[in-house]
N, C-alpha and C positions, 0 to 999 in steps of 0.2 A: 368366195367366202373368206373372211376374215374370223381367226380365231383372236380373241383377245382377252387376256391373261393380266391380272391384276395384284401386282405384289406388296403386300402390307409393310410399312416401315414406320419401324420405329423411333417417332426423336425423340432424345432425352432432351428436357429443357431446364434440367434442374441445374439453381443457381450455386455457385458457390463466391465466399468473399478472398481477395486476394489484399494483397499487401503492391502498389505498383514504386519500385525503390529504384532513384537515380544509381547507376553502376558503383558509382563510387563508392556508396557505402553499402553494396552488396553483401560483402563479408560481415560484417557488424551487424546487419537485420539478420543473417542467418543466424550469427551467435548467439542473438537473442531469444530466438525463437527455437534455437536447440535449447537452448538452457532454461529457460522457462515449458517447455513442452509442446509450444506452439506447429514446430515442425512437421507436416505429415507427410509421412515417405510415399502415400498412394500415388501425391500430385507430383506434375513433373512441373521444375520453371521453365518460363517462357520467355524470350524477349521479344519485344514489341516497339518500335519507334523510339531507340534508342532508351528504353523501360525496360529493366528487369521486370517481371511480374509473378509474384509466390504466394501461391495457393496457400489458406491458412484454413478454410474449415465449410463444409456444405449447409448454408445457413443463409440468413441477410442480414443486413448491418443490423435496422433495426432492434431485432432477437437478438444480436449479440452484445449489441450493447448492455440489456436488459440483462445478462448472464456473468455474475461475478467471477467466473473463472477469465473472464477476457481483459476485464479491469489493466491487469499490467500491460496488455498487448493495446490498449486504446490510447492509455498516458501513453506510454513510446510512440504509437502516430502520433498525440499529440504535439510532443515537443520536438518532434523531427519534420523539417519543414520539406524535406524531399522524401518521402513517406505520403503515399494517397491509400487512402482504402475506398475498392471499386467491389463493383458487383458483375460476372461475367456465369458464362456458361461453364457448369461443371465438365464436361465431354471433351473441351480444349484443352484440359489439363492434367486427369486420369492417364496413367500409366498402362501398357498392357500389363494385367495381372498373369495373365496363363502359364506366365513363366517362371511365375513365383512357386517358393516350396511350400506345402502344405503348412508348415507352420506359419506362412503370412509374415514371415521376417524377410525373406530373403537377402536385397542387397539393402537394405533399409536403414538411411542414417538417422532416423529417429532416437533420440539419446535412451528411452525406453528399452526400445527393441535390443539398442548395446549392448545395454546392461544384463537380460536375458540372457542374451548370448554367450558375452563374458562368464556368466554364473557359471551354465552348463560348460564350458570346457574349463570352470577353476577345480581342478583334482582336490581339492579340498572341503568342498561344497560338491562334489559326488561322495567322497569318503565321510562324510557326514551322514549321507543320506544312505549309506551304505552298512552304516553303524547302527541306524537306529530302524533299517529295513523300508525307509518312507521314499517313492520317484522324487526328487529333487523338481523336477517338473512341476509338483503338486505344488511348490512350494513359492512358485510365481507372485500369485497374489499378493504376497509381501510386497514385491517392488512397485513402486509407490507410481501412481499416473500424475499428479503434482505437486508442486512445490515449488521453492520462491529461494532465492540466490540473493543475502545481503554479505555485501562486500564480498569476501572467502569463504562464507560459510551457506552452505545448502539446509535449506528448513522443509522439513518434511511435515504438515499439517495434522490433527486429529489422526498420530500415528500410533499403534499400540501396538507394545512390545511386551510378551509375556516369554517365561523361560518356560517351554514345557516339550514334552519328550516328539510332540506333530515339527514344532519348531526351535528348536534351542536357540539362546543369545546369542553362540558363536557364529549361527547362520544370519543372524542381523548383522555381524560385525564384517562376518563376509561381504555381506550384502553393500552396508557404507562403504567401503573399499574399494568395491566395483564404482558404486554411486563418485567416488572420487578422484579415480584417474579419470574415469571417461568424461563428468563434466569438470574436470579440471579446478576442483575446490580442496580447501585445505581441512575442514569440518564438515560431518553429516550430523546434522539432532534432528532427530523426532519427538513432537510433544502432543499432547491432548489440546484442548480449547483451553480461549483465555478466558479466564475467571477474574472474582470476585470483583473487590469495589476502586482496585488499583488497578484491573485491565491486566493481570502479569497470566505467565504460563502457572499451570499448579505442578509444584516442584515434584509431586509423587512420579509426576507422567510425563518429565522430561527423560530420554535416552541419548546418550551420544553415541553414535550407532560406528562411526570413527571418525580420529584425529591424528592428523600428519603432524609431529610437532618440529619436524625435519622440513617441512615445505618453505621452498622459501617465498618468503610471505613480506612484501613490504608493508602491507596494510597491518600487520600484525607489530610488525617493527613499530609503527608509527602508533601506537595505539597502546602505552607502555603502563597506564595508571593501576592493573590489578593484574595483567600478565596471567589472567586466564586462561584456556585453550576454546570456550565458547564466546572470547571476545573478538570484535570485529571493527572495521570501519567504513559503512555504506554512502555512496555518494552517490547524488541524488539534486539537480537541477542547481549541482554547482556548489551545493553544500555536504559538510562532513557531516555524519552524525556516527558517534564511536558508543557500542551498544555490547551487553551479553545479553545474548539471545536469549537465555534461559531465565532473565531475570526477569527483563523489560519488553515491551510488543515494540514491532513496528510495522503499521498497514500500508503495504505498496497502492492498495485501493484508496486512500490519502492523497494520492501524490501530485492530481493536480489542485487540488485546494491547498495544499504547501507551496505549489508554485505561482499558486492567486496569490500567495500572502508575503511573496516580495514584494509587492504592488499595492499592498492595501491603501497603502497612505494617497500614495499619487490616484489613485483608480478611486479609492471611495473617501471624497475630503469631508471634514468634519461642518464643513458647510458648502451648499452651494452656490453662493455667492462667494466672487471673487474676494481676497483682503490683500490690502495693500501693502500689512505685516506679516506673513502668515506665520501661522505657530507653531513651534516647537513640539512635537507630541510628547508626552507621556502615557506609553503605554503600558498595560500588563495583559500577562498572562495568567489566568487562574487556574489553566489545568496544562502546566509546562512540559512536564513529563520532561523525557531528553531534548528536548528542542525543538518538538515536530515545527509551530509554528514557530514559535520565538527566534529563532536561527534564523529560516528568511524572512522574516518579517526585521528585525535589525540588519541584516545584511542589506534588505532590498531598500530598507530605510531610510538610513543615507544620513544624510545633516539634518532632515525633517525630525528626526524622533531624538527629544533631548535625552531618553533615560527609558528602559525596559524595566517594568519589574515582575519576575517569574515567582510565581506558588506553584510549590508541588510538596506533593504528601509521602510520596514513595523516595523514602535514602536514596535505594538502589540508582531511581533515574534523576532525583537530585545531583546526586556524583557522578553521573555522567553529562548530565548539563553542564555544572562546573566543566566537564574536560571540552565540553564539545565547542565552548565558548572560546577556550584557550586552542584548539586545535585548527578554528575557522580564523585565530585572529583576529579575535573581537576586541576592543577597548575595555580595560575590566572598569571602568569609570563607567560608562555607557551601561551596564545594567547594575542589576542587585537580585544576588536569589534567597529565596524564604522556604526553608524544608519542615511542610506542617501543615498541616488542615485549611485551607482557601477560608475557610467561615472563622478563623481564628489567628492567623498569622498578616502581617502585612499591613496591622492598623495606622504604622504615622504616612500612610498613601491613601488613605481616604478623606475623601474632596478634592481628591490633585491628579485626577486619570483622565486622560480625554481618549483614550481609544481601550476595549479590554477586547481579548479574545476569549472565546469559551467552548472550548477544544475536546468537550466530551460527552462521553455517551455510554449506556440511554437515554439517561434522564438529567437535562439538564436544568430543568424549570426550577427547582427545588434550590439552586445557587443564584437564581436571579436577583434574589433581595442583597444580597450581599454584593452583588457586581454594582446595584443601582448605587450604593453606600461607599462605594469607590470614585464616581463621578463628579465632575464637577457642577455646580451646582449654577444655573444662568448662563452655559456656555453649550452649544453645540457640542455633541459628542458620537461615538458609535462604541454598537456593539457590534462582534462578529459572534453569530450563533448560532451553534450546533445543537442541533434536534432528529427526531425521527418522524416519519407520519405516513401513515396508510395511504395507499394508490386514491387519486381525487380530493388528498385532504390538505394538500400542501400549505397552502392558506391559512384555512379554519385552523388549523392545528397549532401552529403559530401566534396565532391571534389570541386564541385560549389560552397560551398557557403564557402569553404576555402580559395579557388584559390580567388573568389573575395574580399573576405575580406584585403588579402593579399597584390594583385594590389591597391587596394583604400588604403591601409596603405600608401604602398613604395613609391607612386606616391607622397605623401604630404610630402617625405624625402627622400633626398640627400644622398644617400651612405647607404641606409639603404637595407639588403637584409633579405629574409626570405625563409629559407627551412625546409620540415616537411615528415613526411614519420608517416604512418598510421600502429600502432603497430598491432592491432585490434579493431573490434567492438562488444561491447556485445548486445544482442535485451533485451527490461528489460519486455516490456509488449503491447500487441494493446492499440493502442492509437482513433481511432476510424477506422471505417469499412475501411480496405485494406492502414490502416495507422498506423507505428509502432514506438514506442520510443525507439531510440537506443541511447550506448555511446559509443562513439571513444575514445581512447586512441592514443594520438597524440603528437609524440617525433618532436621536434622545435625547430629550432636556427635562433635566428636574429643576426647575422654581420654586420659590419662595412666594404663598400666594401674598 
């Protein structure tokens, strides 16, 4: 007689995405992925075939892609060519938990969990909590799960800071303090969403939570034009851009359509057919801002682009275009900048543009007629174009708000014709739930019928 006994077992087959990073630049993926939040102390690395490999999150690429917290974490694979993002089994790289302390911290270098920890033993932030009878414990929630590292300065998103007796100011200032030795920055600001029709933070809801004005800071050094303490200098696919934060945005989810737009010229010519002269461009920018595009795109430019010319509405990032120009080393003959309304500044450069870029959002259709009014007229030309559009409508949406722009031009001109053909479009990032930022690249000729 045979007794036979049946034991159930359980596989997990659940997937998780890793990051697989030649050794060398080890230390440098970890930084990054502390400093932006990417980190998670659950996984353990692993090496494999001469491969580091570091767990980043229990998901698949797919879904992550589609999720704008990763945005920063996809440009840096992007532009790191020893950098693979794979898909493996979650089980090879979980840690035994059993030994961890009930608080889920334990030996955990997650820059988070630091921060936590740092709080509860700063005597001053107990003596706080001691003052006003509240567990300091309770008072966690504060410390922020993301935020974004330009240059020296730590940005803390859709952050609210009120003074009231649950939380005093002092405990946020604690708080940045901590937020600053541990990720090793010189400024903490928290602010609200960006608003209105310049894209800036709203001044009521900026906080500087703390400022080292002792740190030593070359970036700060280097960056001498207003000698603020929320001024910075972010760099970024080889370019400067010198910014206060609390003034002007800048979108890390951007950042590979900025590094498309050292290429533009070469990558999308204003015709496809070879020429045995080729042309000189002139270009502009209608929504310059500090230099998102304008910077690589003249930088990547080269001897092809005779002359940039930037419109921007907003002082604040007008004067830092100026520095950012001077700071990258640009030829101040090589552009011209115009600080003032895109529909009203910049008129002795209409009929003389052979390439524009059109660098905002939401709604950019509404600047079309004015972009066409910059072009030359019987020459191949392009637009670069920023729009939004619903999941499945990439196209159609496009097309509408081109085709109309179009009609509304020709109709208020006699003889005036306009055709365009759609090179392609790149998707750059979600822009909110089942709505995406994309940009066309958009070759145009307006004739004389």
């Amino acid at each position: 007689h045979y007794i036979i006994t049946w034991r159930a077992v359980r596989v997990d087959m659940s997937l998780c995405v890793c990051l697989r990073v030649s050794p060398a630049i080890k230390r440098n993926v970890l930084r990054f992925l502390t400093d932006h939040g990417f980190y998670q102390s659950e996984y353990r690395i692993v090496w494999e075939k001469e491969k580091v490999i570091v767990p980043i999150t229990r998901n698949n690429v797919s879904d992550m892609k589609l999720d704008p917290h990763f945005l920063p974490l996809l440009e840096y694979v992007e532009n790191n060519s020893d950098i693979d993002i794979i898909e493996d089994q979650e089980s090879k790289y979980l840690k035994d938990l059993s030994t961890k302390k009930k608080s889920g911290e334990g030996n955990s270098h997650h820059p988070r969990a630091q921060i936590i920890r740092a709080l509860r033993n700063d005597h001053k932030w107990n003596d706080i909590s001691n003052q006003i009878g509240v567990n300091s414990s309770d008072w966690e929630a504060i410390v922020p799960r993301k935020w974004k590292i330009l240059g020296d300065i730590l940005i803390i998103k859709n952050f609210a800071c009120s003074d009231t007796p649950e939380v005093p100011k002092q405990a946020f200032h604690l708080l940045g303090r901590v937020i600053a030795q541990i990720l090793k920055v010189r400024c903490v600001v928290g602010f609200g969403a960006i608003c209105g029709e310049l894209r800036t933070p709203n001044e009521e809801e900026v906080f500087v939570l703390y400022c080292d004005d002792d740190y030593n800071s070359k970036i700060k050094a280097q960056c001498e034009p207003r000698d603020v303490e929320t001024e910075t200098i972010h760099q970024e696919n080889d370019v400067l851009f010198c910014l206060d934060v609390t003034k002007v945005m800048f979108s890390p989810g951007n950042g590979s359509e900025r590094l498309r737009a050292k290429s533009y010229i070469s990558t999308v010519p204003l015709s496809l057919e070879k020429e045995a002269n080729p042309i000189t461009e002139v270009v502009l920018d209608m929504f310059a801002g500090i230099g998102y595009f304008s910077l690589p795109m003249i930088i990547g430019g080269g001897k092809s682009m005779e002359k940039l010319i930037c419109l921007e509405k907003n002082p604040d990032s007008s004067h830092y275009l100026e520095t950012n120009f001077r700071i990258n080393k640009v030829n101040p003959t090589k552009y011209q900048v115009f600080t003032g309304d895109n529909r009203t500044v910049g008129d002795e450069w209409i009929g003389k543009v052979h390439r524009i870029s059109m660098g905002y959002l939401p709604q950019t259709f509404p600047f079309l007629p004015r972009a066409f009014s910059f072009l030359r007229v019987n020459q191949d030309c392009i637009i670069h174009y920023h729009y939004l559009y619903d999941r499945d409508s990439k196209f159609d949406t496009l097309q509408n708000e081109l085709d109309h722009a179009i009609n509304s031009y020709t109709a208020e001109r006699n003889g005036i014709s306009i055709s365009y053909c759609v090179r392609g479009i790149s998707v750059v990032k979600p822009y909110a739930p089942k709505v995406y930022h994309a940009v066309a690249d958009i070759a145009i000729k307006i004739q004389h019928r």
